[in-house]
C-alpha positions as CSV (number, residue, x, y, z in Angstrom):
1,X,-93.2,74.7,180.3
2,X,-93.5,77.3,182.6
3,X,-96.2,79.9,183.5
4,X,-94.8,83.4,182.8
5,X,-96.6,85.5,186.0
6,X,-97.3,89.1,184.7
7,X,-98.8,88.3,181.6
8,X,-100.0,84.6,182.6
9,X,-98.3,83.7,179.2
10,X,-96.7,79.9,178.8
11,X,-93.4,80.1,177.9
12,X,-90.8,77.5,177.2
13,X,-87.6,76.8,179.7
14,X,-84.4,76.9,178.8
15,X,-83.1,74.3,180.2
16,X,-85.7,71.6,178.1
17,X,-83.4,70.2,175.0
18,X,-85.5,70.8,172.2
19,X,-87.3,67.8,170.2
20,X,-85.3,66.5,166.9
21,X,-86.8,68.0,164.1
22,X,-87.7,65.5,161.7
23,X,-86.1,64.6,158.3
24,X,-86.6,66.0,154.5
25,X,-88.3,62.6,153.4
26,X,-90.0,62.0,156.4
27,X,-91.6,65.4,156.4
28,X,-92.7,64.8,152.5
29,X,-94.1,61.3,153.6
30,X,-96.1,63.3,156.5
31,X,-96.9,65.6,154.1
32,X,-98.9,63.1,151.9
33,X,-100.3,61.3,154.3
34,X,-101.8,64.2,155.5
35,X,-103.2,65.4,152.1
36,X,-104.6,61.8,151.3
37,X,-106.8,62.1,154.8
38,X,-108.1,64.9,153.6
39,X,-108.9,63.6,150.3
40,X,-110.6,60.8,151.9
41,X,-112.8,63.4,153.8
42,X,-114.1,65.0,150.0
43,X,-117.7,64.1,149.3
44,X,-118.7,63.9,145.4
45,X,-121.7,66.3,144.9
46,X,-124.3,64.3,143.3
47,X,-125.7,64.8,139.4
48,X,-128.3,67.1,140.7
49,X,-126.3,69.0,143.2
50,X,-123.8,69.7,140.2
51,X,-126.2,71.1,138.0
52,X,-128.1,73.3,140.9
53,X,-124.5,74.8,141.9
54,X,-123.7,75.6,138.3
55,X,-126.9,77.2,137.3
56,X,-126.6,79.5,140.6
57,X,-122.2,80.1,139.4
58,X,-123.9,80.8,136.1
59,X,-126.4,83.4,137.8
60,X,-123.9,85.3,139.6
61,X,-121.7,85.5,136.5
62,X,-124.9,86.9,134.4
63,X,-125.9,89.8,137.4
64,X,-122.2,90.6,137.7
65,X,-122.1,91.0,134.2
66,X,-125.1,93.1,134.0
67,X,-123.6,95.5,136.9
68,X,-120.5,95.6,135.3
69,X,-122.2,96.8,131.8
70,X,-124.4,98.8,133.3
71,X,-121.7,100.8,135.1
72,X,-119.7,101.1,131.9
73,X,-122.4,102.6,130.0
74,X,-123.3,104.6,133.1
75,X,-119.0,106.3,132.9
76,X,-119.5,106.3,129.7
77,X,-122.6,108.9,129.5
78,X,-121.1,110.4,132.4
79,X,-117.4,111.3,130.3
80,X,-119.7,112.4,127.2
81,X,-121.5,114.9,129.0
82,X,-119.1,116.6,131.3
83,X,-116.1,116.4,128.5
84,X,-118.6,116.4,125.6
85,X,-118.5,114.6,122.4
86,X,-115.5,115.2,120.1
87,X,-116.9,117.3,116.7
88,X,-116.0,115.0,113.6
């Protein structure tokens, strides 16, 4: 490696023969040892931790819901009374 001066950038040389890259299989078999470390890091939420996250997911969805209605009713009085009602 070399320090690039203008910039103070690190650049490669030229002259360094690259490293191999590795094979198909091997990558794949990097590949899942990689994933199953990080399954090893996942921690189970308990019974009570479960419920608590639902009921606030639940929550959300409910006020979201609300918002969205209320807006929809909101356009809807809106478009009625600037383009008025359609006489039957």
């Amino acid at each position: 490696m070399v320090q690039d001066e203008p910039k103070g950038e690190v650049v490669a040389k030229s002259d360094v023969p690259r490293e191999k890259k590795p094979g198909v299989f091997s990558r794949i078999a990097l590949f899942i040892r990689q994933v199953l470390g990080e399954l090893r890091k996942v921690i189970t939420p308990t019974r009570q931790e479960l419920l608590k996250y639902t009921a606030v997911v639940l929550g959300f969805v409910v006020v979201m819901m609300g918002i969205v209605y209320g807006l929809d009713v909101l356009f809807v009085w809106l478009t009625a009374y600037v383009f008025g009602v359609p006489a039957s």
